[in-house]
Residue frames as a rotation matrix with the C-alpha (Angstrom) as fourth column:
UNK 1
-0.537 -0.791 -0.293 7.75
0.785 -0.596 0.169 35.43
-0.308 -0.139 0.941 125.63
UNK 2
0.499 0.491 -0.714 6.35
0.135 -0.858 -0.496 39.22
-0.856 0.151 -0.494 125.64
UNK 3
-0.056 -0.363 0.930 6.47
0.909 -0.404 -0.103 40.76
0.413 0.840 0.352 121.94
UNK 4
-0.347 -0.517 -0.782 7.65
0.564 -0.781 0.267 43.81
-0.749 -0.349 0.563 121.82
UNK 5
0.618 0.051 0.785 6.27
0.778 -0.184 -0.600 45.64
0.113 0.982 -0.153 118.61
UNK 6
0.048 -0.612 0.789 7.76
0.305 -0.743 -0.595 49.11
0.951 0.270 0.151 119.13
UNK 7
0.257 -0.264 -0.930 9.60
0.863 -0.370 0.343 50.93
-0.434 -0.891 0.133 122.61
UNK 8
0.631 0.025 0.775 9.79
0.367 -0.890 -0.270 54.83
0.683 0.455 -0.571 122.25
UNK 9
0.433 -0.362 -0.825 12.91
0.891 0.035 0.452 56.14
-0.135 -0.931 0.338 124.26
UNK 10
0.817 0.215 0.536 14.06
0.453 -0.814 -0.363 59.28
0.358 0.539 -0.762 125.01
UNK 11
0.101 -0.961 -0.259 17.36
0.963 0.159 -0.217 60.75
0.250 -0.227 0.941 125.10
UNK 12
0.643 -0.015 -0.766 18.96
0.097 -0.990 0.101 63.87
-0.760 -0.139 -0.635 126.11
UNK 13
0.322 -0.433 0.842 21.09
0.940 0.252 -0.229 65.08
-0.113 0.865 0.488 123.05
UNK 14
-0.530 -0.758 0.379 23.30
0.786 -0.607 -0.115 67.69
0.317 0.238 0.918 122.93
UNK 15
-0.906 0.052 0.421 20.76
-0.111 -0.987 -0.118 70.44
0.409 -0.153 0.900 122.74
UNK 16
-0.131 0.978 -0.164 17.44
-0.946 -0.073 0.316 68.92
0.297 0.196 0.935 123.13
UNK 17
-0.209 -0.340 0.917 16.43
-0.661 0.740 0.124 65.64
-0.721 -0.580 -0.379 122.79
UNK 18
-0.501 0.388 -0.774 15.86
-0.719 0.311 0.622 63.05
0.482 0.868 0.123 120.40
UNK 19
0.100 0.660 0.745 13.31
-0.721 0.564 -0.402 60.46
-0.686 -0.497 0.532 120.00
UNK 20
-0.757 -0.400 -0.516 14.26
-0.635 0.635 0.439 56.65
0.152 0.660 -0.735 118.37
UNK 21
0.639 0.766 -0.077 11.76
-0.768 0.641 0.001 54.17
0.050 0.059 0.997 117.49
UNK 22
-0.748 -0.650 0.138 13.56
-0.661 0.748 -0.064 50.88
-0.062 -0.139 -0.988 118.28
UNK 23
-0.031 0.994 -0.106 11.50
-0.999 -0.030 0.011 48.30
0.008 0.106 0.994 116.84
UNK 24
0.597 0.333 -0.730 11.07
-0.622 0.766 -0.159 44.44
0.507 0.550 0.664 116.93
UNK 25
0.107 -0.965 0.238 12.98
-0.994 -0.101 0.039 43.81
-0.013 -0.241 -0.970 119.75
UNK 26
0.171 -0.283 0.944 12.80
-0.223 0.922 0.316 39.67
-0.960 -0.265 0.094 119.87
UNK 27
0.867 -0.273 0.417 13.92
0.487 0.287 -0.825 39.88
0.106 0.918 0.382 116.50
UNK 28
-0.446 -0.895 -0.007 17.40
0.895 -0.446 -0.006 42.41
0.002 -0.009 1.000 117.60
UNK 29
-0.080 0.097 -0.992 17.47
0.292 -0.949 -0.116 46.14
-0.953 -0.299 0.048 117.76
UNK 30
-0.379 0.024 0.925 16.36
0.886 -0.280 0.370 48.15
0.268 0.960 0.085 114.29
UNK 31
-0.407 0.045 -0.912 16.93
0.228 -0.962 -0.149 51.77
-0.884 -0.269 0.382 115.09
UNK 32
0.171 0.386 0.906 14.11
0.982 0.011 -0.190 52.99
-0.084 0.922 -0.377 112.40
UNK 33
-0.573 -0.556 -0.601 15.72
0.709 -0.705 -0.023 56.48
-0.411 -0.439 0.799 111.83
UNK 34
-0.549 0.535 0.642 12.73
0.251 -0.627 0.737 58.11
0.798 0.566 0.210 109.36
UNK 35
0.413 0.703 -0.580 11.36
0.687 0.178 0.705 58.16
0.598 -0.689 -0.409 113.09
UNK 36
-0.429 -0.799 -0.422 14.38
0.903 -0.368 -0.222 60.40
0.022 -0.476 0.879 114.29
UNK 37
0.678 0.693 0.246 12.71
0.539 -0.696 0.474 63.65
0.500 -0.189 -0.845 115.68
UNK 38
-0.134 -0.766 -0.628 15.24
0.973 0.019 -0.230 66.32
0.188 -0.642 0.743 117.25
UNK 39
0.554 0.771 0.313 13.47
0.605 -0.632 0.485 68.90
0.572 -0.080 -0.816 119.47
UNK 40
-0.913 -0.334 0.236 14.90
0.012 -0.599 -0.801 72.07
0.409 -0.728 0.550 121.93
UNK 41
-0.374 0.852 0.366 12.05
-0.815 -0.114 -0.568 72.17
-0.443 -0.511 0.737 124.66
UNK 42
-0.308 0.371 0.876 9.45
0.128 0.929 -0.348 70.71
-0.943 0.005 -0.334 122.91
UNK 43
0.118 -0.345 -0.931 10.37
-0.785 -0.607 0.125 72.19
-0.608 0.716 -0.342 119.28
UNK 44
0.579 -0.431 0.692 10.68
0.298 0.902 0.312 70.15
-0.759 0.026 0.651 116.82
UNK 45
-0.250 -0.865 -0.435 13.93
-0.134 -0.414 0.900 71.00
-0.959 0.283 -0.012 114.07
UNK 46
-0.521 0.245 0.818 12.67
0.830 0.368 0.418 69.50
-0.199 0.897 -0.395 111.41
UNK 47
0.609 0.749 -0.260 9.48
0.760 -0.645 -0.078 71.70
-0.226 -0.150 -0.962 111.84
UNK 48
0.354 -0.307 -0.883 11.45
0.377 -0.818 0.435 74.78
-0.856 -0.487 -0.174 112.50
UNK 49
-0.392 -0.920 0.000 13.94
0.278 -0.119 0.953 74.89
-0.877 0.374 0.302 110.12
UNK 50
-0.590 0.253 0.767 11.36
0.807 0.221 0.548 73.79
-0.032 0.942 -0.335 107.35
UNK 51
0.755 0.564 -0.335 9.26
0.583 -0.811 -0.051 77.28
-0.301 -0.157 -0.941 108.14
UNK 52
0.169 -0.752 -0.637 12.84
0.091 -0.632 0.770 78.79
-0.981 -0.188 -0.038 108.61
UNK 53
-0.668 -0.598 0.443 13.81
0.295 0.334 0.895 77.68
-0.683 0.729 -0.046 105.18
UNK 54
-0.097 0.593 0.799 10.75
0.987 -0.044 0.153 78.08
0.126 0.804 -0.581 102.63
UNK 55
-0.983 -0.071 0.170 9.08
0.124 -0.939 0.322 80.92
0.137 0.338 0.931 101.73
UNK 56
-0.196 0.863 -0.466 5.65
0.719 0.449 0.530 79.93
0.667 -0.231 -0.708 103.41
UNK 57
-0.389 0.229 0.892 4.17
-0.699 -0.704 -0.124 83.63
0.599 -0.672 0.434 105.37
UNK 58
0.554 0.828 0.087 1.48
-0.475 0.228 0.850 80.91
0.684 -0.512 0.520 106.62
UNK 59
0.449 -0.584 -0.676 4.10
0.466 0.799 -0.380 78.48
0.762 -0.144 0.631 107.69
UNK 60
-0.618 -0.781 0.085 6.29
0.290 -0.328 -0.899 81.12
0.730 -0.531 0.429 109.62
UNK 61
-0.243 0.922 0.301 3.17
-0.487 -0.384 0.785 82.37
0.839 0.044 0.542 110.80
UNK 62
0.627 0.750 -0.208 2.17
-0.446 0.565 0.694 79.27
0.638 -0.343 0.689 112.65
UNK 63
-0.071 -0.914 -0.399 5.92
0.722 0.229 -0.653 78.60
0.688 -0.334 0.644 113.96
UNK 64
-0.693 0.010 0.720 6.07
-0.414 -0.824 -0.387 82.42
0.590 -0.567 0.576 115.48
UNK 65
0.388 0.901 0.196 2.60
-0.490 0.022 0.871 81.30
0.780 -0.434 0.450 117.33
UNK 66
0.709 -0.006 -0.705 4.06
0.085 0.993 0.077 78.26
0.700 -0.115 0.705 118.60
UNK 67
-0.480 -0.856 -0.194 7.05
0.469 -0.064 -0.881 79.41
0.741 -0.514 0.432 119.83
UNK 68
-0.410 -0.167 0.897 5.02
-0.320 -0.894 -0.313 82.15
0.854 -0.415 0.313 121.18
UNK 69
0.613 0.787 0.077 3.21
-0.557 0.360 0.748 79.21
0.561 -0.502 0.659 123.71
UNK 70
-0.174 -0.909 -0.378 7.00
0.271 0.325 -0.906 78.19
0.947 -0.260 0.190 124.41
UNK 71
0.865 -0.250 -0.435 8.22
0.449 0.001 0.893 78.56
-0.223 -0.968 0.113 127.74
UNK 72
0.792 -0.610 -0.012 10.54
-0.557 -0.714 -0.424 81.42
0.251 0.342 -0.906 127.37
UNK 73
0.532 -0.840 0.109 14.12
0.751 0.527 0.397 80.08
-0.391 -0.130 0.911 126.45
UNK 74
-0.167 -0.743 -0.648 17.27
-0.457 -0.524 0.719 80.98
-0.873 0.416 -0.252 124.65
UNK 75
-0.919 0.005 0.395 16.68
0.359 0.426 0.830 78.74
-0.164 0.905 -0.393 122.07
UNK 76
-0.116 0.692 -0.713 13.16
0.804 -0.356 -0.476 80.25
-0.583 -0.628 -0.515 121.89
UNK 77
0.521 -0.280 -0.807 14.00
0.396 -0.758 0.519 83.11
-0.756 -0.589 -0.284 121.87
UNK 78
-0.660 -0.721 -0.212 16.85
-0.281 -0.025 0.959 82.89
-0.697 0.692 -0.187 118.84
UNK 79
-0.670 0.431 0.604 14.24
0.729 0.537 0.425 80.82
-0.141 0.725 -0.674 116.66
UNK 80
0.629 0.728 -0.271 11.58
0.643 -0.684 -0.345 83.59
-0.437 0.043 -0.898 117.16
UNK 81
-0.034 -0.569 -0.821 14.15
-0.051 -0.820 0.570 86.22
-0.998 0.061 -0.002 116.53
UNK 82
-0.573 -0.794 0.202 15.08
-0.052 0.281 0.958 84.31
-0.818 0.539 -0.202 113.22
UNK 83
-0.292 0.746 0.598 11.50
0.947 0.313 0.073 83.78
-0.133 0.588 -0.798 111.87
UNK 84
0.014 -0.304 -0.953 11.22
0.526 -0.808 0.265 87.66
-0.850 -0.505 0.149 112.54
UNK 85
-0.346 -0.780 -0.522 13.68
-0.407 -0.377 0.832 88.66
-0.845 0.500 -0.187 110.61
UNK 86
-0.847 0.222 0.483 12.52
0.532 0.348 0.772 85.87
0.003 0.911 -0.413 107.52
UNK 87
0.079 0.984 0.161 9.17
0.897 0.000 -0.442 87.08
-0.435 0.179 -0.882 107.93
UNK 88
-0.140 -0.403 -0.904 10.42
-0.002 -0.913 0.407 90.49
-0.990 0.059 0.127 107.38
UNK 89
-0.746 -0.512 -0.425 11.36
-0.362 -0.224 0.905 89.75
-0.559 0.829 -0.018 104.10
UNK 90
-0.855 0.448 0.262 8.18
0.518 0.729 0.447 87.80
0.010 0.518 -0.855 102.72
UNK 91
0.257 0.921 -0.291 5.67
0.730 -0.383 -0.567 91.29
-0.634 -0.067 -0.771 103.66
UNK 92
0.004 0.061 0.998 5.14
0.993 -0.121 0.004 94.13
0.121 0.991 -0.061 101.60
UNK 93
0.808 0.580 0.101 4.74
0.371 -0.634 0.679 96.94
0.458 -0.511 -0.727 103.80
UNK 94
0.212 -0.931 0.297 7.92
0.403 -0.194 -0.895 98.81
0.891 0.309 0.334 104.36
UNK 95
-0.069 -0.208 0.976 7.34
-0.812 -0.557 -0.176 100.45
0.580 -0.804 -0.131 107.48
UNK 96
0.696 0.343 0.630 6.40
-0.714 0.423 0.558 96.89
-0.075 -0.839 0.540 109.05
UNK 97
0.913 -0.367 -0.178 9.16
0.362 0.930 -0.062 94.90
0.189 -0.008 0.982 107.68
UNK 98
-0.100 -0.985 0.141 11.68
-0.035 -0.138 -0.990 96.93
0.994 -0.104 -0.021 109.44
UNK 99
-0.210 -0.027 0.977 9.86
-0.965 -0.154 -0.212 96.55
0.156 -0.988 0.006 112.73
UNK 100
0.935 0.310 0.175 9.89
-0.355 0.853 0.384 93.15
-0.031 -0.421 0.907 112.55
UNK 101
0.615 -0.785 -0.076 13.63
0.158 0.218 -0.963 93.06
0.772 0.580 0.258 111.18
UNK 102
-0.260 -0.663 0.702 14.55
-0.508 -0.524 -0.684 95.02
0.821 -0.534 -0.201 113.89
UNK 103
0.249 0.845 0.473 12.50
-0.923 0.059 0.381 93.22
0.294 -0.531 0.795 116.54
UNK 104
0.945 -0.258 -0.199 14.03
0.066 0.750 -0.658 89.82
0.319 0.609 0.726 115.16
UNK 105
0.284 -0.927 0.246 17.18
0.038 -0.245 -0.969 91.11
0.958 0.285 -0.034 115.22
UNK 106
-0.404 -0.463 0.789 17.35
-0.787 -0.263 -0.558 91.82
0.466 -0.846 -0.259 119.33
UNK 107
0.718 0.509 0.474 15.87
-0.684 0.642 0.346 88.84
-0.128 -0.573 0.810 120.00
UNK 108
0.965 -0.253 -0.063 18.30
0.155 0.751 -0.641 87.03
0.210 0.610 0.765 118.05
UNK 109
0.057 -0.876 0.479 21.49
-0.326 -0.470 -0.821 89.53
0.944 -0.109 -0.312 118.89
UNK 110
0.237 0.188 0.953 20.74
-0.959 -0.109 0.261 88.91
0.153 -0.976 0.154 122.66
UNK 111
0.832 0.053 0.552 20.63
-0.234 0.936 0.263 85.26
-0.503 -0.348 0.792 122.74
UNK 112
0.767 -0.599 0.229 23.90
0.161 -0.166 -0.973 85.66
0.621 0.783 -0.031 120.83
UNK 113
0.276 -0.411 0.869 25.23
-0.599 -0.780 -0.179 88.02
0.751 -0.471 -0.462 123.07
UNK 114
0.253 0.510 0.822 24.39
-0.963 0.213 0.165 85.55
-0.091 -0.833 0.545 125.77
UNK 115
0.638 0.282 0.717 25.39
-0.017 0.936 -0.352 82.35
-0.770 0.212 0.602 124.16
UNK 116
0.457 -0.436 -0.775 28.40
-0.762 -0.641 -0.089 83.90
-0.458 0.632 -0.625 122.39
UNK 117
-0.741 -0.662 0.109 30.16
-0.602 0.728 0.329 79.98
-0.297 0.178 -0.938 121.18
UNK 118
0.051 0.614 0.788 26.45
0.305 0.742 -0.598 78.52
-0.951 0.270 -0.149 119.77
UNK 119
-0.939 -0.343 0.030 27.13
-0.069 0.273 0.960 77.23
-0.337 0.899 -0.280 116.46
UNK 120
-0.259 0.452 0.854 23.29
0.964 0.061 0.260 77.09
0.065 0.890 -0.451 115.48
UNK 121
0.523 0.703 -0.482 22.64
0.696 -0.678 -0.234 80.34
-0.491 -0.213 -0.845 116.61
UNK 122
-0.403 -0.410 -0.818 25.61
-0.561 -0.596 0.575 82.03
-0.723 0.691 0.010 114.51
UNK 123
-0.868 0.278 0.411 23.77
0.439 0.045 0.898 79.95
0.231 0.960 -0.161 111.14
UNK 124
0.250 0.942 -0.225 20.88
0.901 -0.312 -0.303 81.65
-0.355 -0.127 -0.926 112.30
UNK 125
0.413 -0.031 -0.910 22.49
0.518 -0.814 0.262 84.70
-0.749 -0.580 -0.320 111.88
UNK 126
-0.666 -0.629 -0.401 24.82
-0.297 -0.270 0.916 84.02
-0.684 0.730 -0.007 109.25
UNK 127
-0.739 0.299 0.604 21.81
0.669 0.219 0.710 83.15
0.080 0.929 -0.362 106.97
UNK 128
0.377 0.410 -0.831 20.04
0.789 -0.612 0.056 85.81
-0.486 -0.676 -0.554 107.91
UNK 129
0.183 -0.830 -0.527 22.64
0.104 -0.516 0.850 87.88
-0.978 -0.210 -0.009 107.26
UNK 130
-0.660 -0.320 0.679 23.35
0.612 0.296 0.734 86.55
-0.436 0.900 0.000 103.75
UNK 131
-0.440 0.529 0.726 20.31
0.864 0.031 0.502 87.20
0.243 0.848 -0.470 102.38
UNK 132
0.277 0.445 -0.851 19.18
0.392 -0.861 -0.323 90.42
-0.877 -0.245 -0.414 104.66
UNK 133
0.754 0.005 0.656 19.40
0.572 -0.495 -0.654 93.77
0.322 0.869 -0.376 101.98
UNK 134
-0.389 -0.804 0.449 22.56
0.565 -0.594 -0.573 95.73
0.728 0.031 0.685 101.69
UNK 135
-0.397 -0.057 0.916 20.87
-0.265 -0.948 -0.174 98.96
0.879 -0.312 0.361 103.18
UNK 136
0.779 0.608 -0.154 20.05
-0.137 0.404 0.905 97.24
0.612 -0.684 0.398 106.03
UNK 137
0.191 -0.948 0.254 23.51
-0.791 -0.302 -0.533 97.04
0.582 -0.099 -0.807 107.08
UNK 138
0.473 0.238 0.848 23.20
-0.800 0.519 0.300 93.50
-0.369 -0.821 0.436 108.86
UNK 139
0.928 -0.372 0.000 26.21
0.329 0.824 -0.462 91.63
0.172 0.429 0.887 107.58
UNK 140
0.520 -0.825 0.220 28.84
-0.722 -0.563 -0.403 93.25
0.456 0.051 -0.889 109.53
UNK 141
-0.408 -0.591 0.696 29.77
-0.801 0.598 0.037 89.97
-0.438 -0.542 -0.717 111.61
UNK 142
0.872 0.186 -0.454 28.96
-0.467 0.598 -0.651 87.28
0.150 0.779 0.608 108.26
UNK 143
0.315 -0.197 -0.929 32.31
-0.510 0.790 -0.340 85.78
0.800 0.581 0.148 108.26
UNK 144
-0.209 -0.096 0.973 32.73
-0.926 -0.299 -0.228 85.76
0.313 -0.949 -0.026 111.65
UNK 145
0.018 0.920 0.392 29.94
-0.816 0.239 -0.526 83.64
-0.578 -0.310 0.755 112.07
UNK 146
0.787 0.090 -0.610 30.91
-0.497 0.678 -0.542 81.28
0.364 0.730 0.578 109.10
UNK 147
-0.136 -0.887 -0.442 33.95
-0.447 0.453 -0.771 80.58
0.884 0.093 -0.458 110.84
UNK 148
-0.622 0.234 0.747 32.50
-0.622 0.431 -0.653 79.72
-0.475 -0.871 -0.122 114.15
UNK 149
0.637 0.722 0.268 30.01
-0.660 0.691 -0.294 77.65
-0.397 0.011 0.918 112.34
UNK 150
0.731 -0.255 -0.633 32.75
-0.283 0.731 -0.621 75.71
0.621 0.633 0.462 110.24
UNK 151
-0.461 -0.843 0.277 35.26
-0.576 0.047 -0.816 75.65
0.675 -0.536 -0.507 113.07
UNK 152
-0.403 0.526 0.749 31.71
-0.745 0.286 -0.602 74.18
-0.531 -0.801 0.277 115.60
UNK 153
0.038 0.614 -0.789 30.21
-0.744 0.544 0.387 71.76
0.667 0.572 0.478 112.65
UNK 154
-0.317 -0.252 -0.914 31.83
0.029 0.961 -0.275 68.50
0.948 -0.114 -0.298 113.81
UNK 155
-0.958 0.046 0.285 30.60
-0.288 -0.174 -0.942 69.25
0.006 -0.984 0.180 117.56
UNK 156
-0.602 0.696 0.391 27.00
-0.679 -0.189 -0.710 69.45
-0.420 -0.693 0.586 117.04
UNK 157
-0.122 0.375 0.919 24.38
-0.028 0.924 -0.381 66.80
-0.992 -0.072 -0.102 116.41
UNK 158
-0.797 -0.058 0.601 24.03
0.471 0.563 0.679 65.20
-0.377 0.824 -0.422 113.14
UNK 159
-0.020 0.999 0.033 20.73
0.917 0.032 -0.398 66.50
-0.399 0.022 -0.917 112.66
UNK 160
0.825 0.087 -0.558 21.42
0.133 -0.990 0.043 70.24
-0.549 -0.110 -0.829 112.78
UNK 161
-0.585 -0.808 -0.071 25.01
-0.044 -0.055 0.998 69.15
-0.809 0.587 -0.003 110.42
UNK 162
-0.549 -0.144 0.823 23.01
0.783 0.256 0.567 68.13
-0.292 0.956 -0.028 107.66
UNK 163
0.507 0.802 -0.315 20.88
0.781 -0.582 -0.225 71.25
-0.364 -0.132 -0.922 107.84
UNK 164
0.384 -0.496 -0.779 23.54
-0.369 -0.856 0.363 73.62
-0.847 0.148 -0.511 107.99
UNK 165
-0.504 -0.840 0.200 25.37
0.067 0.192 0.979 71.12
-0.861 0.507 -0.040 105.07
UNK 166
0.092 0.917 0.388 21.89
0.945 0.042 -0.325 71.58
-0.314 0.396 -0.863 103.05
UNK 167
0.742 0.515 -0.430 22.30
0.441 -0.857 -0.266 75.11
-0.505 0.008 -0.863 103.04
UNK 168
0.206 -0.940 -0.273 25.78
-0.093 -0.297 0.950 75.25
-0.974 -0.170 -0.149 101.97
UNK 169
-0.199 -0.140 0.970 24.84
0.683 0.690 0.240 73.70
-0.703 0.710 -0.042 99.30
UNK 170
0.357 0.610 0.708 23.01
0.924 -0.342 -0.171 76.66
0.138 0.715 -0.685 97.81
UNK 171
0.661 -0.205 -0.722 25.36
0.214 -0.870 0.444 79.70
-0.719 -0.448 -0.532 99.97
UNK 172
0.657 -0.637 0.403 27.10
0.054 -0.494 -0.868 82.25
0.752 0.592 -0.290 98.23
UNK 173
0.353 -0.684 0.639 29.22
-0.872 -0.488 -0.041 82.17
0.340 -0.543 -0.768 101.82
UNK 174
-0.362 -0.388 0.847 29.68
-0.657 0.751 0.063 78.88
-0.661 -0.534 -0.527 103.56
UNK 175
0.165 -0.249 -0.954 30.57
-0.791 0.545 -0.278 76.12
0.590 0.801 -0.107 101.03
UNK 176
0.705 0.597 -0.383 30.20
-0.467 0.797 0.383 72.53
0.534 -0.091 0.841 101.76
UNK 177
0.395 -0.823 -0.409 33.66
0.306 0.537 -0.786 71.58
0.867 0.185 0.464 100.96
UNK 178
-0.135 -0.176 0.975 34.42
-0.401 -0.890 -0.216 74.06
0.906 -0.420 0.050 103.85
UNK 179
0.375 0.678 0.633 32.64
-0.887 0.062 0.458 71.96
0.271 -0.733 0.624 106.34
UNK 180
0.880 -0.271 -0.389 34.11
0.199 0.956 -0.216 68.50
0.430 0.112 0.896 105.65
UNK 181
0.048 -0.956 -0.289 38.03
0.298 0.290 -0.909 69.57
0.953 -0.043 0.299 105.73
């Protein structure tokens, strides 16, 4: 009988796709999920998010590149927007971190505009938002945006839930408990 050691299959998934290591099959099916990998294009989320999320210039840096070898999408498109906008906040130069804020911003508003019922693209926004400065005035559609994301949690993939339930954890707007009921 052929061993099997490991089969790599690929799914479509909601937005993207995912990739499962299914290992050992003449022993049964062990779905080894630290292998779980959920990409838009060829993006991976993990990746993204973790740029999206830290405070790494180099990190966003090397995301923005990436994306910028993308094949123009919406999703794309929204992630660039979003790193943007963080990067904004992580330079020193005042006259450039409003042309990237702003820059950010219509990349991100557009694919909004365009895409007006995605649930990760309003937490893109609505963290964003949170943490943008006051005199910036970019927190005029915050709860909006919390309520399409807590009203869309239970819809989208598992992956992108614990992400958004990660962040809740630490928001002064969208609260865990919020997500569950």
């Amino acid at each position: 009988m052929l061993l099997v050691k490991n089969i790599y299959i690929l799914f479509l998934f909601f937005y993207g796709f995912k990739y499962i290591e299914i290992t050992n099959i003449s022993e049964g099916l062990n779905i080894n999920s630290s292998k779980l990998v959920v990409v838009h294009n060829s993006i991976d989320i993990h990746k993204y998010y973790s740029a999206f999320s830290g405070g790494s210039l180099v990190k966003i840096n090397e995301m923005i590149i990436f994306l910028e070898k993308e094949k123009a999408s919406s999703v794309v498109n929204a992630y660039k927007g979003a790193l943007l906008m963080k990067k904004a906040s992580l330079i020193d130069i005042p006259a450039k971190k409003l042309k990237l804020f702003k820059g950010g911003r219509l990349l991100l508003e557009s694919e909004i505009k365009n895409n007006p019922q995605n649930i990760e693209y309003r937490f893109l926004r609505l963290s964003i938002q949170e943490h943008a400065p006051k005199f910036l005035k970019y927190n005029k559609t915050i709860l909006y945006d919390k309520n399409l994301v807590v009203k869309g949690y239970k819809k989208i993939n598992k992956v992108l839930q614990k992400i958004i339930k990660e962040y809740s954890k630490s928001s002064g707007i969208l609260k865990e408990y919020e997500l569950i009921s």
